[in-house]
C-alpha positions in Angstrom: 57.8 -15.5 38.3 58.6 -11.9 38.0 61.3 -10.6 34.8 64.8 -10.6 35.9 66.9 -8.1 35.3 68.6 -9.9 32.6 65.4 -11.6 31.7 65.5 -9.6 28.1 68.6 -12.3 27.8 66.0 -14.9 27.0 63.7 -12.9 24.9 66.2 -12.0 22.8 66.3 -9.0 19.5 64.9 -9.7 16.7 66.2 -6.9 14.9 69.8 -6.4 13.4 72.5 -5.2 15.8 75.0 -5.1 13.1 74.9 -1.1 12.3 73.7 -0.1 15.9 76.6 2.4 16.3 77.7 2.9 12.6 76.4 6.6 12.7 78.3 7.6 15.4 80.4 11.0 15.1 84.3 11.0 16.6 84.0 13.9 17.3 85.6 15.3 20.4 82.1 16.7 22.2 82.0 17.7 25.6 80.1 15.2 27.9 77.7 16.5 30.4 80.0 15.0 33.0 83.6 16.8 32.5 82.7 20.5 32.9 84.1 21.7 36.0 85.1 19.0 38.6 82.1 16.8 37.6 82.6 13.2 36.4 79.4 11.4 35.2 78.5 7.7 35.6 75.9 5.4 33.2 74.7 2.7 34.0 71.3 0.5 34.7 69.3 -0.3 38.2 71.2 -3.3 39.5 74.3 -2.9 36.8 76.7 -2.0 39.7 76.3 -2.4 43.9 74.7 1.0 45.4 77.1 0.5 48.2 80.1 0.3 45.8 78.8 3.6 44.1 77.9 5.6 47.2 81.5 4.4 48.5 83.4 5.6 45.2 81.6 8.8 45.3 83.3 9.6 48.5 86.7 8.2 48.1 87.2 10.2 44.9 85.6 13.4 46.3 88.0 15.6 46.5 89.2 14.7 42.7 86.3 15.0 41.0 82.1 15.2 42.0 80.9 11.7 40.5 77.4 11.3 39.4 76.3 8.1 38.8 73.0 8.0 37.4 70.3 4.8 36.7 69.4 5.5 32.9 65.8 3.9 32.9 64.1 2.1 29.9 66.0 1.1 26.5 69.9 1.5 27.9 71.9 0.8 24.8 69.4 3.2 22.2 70.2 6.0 24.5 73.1 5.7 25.2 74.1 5.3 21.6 71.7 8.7 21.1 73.3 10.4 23.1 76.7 9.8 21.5 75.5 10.3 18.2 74.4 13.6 19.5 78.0 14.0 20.8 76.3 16.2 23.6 75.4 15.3 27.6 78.0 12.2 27.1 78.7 10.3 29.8 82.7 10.0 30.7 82.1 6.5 31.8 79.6 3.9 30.4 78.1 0.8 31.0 77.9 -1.6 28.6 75.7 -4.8 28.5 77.1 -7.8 28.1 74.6 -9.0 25.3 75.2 -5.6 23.7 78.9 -5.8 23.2 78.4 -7.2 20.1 77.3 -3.9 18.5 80.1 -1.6 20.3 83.1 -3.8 19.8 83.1 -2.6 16.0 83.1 1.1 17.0 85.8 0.7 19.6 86.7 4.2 17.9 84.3 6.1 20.2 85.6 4.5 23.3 89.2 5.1 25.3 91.3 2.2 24.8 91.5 0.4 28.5 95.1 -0.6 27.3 96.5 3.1 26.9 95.6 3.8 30.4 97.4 0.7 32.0 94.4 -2.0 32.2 96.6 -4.9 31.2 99.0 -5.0 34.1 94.8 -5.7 36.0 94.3 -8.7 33.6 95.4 -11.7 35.8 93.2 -10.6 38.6 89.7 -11.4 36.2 88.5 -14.2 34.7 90.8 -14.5 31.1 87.7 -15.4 29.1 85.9 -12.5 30.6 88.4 -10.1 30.1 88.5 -10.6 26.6 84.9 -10.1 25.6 86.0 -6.4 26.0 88.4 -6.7 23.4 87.8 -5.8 19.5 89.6 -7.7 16.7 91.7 -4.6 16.3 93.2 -5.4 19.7 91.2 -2.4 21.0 90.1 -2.7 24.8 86.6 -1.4 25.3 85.1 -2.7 28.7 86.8 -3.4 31.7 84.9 -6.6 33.3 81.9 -6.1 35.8 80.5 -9.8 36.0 79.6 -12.6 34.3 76.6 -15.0 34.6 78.3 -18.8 35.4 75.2 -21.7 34.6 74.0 -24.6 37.0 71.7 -27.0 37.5 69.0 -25.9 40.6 66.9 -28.8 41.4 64.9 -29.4 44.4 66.1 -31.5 47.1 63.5 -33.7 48.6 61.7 -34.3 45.4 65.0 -35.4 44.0 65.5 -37.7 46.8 61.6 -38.9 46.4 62.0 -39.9 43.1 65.0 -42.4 43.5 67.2 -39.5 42.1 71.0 -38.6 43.8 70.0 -35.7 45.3 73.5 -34.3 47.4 74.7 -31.8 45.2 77.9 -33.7 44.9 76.1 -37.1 43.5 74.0 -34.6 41.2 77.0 -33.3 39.5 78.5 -36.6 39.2 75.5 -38.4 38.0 73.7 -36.8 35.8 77.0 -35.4 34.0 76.2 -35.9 30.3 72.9 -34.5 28.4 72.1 -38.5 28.0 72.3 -39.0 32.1 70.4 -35.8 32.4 67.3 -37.2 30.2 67.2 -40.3 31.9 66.7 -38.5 35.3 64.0 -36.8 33.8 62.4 -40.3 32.8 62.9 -41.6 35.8 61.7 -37.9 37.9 58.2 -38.4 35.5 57.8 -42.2 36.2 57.9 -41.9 40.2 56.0 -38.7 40.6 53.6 -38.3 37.6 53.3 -34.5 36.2 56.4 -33.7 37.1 59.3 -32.5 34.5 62.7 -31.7 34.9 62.7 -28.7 32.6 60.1 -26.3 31.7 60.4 -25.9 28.2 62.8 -27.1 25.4 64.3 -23.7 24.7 66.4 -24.7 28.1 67.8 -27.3 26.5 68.8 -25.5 23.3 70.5 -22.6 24.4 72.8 -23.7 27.3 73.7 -26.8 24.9 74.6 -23.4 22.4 76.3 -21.7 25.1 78.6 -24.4 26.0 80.0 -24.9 22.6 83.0 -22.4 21.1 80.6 -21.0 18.0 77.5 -19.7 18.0 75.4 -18.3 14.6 78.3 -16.1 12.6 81.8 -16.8 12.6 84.6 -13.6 12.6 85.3 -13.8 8.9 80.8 -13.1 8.6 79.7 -16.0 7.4 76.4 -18.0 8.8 77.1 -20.8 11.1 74.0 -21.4 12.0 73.4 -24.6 9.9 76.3 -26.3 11.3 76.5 -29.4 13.4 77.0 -27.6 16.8 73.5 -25.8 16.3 72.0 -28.9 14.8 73.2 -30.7 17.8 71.7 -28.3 20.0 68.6 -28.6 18.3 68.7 -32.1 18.1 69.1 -32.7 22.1 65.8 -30.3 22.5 63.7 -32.4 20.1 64.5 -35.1 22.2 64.3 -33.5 25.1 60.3 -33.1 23.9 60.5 -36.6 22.8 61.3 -38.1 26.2 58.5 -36.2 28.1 60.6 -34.5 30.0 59.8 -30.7 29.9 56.5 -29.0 30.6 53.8 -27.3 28.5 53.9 -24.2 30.9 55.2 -21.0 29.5 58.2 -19.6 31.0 57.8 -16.7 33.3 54.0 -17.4 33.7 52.3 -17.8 36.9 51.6 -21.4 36.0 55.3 -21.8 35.8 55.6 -19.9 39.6 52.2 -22.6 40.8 54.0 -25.5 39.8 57.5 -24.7 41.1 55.9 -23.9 44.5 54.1 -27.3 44.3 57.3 -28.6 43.2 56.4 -30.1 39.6 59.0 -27.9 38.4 61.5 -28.9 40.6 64.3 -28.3 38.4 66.0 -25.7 35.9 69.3 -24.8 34.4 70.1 -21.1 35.1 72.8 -18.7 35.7 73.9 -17.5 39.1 71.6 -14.8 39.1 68.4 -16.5 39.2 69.5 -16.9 42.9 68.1 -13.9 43.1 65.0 -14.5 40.5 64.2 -18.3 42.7 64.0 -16.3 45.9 62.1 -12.8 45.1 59.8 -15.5 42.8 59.0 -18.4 44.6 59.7 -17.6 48.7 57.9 -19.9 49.5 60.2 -22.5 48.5 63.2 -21.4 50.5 65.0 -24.3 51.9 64.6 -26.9 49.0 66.6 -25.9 47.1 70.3 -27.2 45.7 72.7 -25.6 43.3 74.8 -28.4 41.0 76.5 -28.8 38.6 74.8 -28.4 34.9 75.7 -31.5 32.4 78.9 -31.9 30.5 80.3 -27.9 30.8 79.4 -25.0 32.4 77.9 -22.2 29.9 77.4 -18.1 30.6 74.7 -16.4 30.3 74.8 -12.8 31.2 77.7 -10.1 32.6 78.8 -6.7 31.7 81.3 -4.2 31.8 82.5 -0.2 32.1 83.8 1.9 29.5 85.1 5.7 29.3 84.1 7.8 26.4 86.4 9.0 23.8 85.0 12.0 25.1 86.0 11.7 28.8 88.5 14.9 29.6 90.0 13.3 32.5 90.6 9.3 30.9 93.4 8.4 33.7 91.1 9.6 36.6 88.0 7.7 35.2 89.8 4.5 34.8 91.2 5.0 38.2 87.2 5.1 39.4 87.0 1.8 37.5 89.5 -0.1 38.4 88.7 0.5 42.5 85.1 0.1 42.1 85.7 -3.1 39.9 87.9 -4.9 42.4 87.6 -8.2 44.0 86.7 -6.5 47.4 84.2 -4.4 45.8 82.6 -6.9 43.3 82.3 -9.2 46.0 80.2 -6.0 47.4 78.5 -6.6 44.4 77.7 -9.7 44.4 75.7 -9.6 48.0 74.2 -6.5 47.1 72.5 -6.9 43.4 73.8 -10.7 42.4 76.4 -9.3 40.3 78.5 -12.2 40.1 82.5 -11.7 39.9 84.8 -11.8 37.2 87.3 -11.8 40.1 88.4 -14.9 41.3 90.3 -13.7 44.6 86.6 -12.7 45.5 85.2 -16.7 45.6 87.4 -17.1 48.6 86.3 -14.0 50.3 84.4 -14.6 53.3 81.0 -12.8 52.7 80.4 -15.3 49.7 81.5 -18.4 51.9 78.3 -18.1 53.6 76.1 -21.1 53.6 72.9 -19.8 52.2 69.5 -20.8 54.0 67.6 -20.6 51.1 69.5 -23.6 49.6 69.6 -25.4 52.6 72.6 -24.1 54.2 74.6 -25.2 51.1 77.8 -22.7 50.1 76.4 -22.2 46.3 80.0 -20.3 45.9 81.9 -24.1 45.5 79.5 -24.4 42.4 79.5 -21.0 40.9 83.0 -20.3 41.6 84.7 -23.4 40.3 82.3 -23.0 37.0 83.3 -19.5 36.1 86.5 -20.8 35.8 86.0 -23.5 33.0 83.4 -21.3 30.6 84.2 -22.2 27.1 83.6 -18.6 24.9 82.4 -18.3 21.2 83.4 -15.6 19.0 80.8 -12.7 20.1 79.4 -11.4 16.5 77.0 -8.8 16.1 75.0 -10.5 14.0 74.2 -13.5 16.5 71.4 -12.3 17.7 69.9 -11.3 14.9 70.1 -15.3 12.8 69.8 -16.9 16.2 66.7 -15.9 17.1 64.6 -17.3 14.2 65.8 -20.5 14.9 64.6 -20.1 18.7 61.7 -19.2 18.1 61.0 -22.1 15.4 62.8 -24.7 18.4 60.1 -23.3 20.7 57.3 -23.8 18.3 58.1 -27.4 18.2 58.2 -28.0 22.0 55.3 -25.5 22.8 52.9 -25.8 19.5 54.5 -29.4 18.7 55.4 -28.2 15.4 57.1 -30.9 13.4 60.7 -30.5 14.3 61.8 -31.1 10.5 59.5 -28.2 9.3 60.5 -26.0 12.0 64.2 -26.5 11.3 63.6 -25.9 7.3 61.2 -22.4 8.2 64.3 -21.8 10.7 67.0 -21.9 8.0 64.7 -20.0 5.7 64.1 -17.0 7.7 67.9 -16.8 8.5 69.2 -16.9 4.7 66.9 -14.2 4.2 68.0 -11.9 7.6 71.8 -13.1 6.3 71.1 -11.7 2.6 69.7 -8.6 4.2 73.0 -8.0 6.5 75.3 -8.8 4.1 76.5 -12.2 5.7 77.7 -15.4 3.7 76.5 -18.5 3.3 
């Protein structure tokens, strides 16, 4: 299957995120985008719907002359250039979701959404969602653009062939707790030999991570990492491998794309978005599919947000652009156009996402997605997470895809991440 869009997500950043915007000058440049009657737009091919932009460009034109342009490659190192440079700023910016991290500590170099009104918006978004874009100061830096709700997508006749519930209501009910879920897989591998529920144990690790309320570093910098809601984690993916349940194929191989298509991989956990990832991938399987939901909670796994500049001229006329093109009529927009899904909940009533969808066999995936958005469970969003989680990934996926010994790979895991935490300044 090809990389999504958020696939980088999964791969993760080694590197430390911690000082990513520490040079940055507060200066009071001017951006590229407020000379004249110009107003200029960042963001990312498939950040924001191309009918919402072409639309806002011609609402607002007699105000200002909007430019939104698609900044290719590495988003976040040049945008954070540019604003080091303090020259060719954009007046309003996107900013990913998994980036956040490294801006929310700099919320100096951004407009605060709060002097410009933005709170009397909050009740119209998702409340969790809506304060990922707030620093500890208080300081509002994004304004919500979507958010990544996570399900269970499982294949409906080979479900049903293998003496599994296989309506999407009896799926959610049934195979509700990580224990239930295993035993499916068992049972899924017992009827129809060489056929897992899961591709790898990574799955397993990280959405039992995401559901939780901490993550690797807690607010007051101290490592987390070692503590029973990661060992947990890491305990359910050992014995995830244990139980035979998940594959040897590499994610996002053609292997993995072979056996989906032949339906040995007829299940996966995965965010709304890989909607879109299942039907540009695998075609061929339209029609089998079925979207439930995952076991015990709902987790999130991608979403982003706007921003204006601390060097914007015109502050109240840029938030005015992003408030209109961040409403629930227009997310929903977004949502049919680039799988942006919305932190807006008037928009899971709307009609256009009340379609039944053919590729999951007529089923209204909205009464899953919808209903999950609304229960997501949030951890404190440091920026060192990414940097002391991802040794212990990569040591989790060395045990289920180089069946290192679990125990080893746990102690290397803690190892590398005393040393990264020494290096960042971050307590033990």
């Amino acid at each position: 299957m090809r990389l999504s869009r958020r696939g980088l997500l999964r791969a993760g950043l080694a590197g430390t995120a911690a000082t990513a915007l520490g040079g940055l000058a507060t200066g009071c440049a001017v951006p590229a985008g407020s000379t004249g009657r110009n107003m200029v737009l960042w963001y990312w091919s498939g950040g924001l719907s191309d009918t919402v932009v072409k639309n806002a460009k011609a609402r607002y034109d007699s105000a200002v002359d909007l430019q939104a342009i698609q900044i290719g490659g590495y988003y976040r190192s040049k945008l954070i250039t540019t604003m080091a440079g303090r020259a060719h700023v954009p007046d309003i910016a996107g900013l990913k979701g998994e980036d956040m991290a490294s801006y929310l500590p700099n919320a100096g170099q951004f407009v605060d959404l709060r002097t410009l009104g933005a709170e009397k918006y909050r009740g119209k978004y998702l409340s969790w969602k809506w304060d990922q874009g707030i620093a500890d100061d208080g300081t509002m830096v994004g304004f919500p653009i979507d958010c990544g709700p996570v399900a269970h997508f499982y294949q409906y006749a080979v479900f049903r062939k293998a003496g599994l519930p296989y309506e999407p209501a009896d799926v959610s009910a049934e195979l509700n707790t990580w224990e239930k879920f295993f035993a499916a897989g068992e049972r899924l591998k017992r009827r129809i030999p060489g056929t897992y529920l899961l591709t790898d144990v990574n799955a397993v690790f990280e959405h039992v991570v995401q559901q939780g309320s901490e993550r690797y570093v807690d607010k007051d910098r101290h490592f987390i990492g070692d503590r029973e809601h990661v060992r947990n984690a890491w305990a359910l993916a050992v014995e995830a491998k244990r139980r035979g349940i998940v594959s040897d194929i590499v994610n996002g191989t053609p292997d993995q794309q072979s056996a989906i298509e032949a339906g040995k991989l007829p299940s996966q956990l995965g965010a709304s978005w890989a909607t879109g990832d299942l039907k540009n991938g695998v075609p061929k399987t339209a029609g089998r599919w079925r979207v439930a939901d995952m076991p015990v909670r709902p987790s999130n796994n991608g979403g982003s947000f706007l921003s204006i500049t601390k060097t914007c001229r015109e502050p109240e006329q840029a938030f005015e652009i992003i408030t209109w093109v961040l409403d629930a009529a227009n997310q929903t927009q977004g949502f049919v156009d680039a799988g942006l899904f919305p932190s807006t909940p008037a928009s899971y009533g709307m009609k256009q996402l009340r379609e039944p969808d053919p590729f999951f066999g007529g089923q209204v995936t909205m009464d899953v997605f919808g209903p999950a958005a609304q229960k997501i469970t949030v951890a404190y969003n440091s920026p060192y997470d990414v940097a002391l989680g991802q040794p212990i990934k990569d040591e989790i996926k060395n045990v289920g895809v180089l069946g290192k010994d679990p125990d080893k790979a746990w102690s290397d895991a803690m190892s590398k991440c005393r040393r990264i935490a020494k290096h960042l300044g971050v307590s033990l």
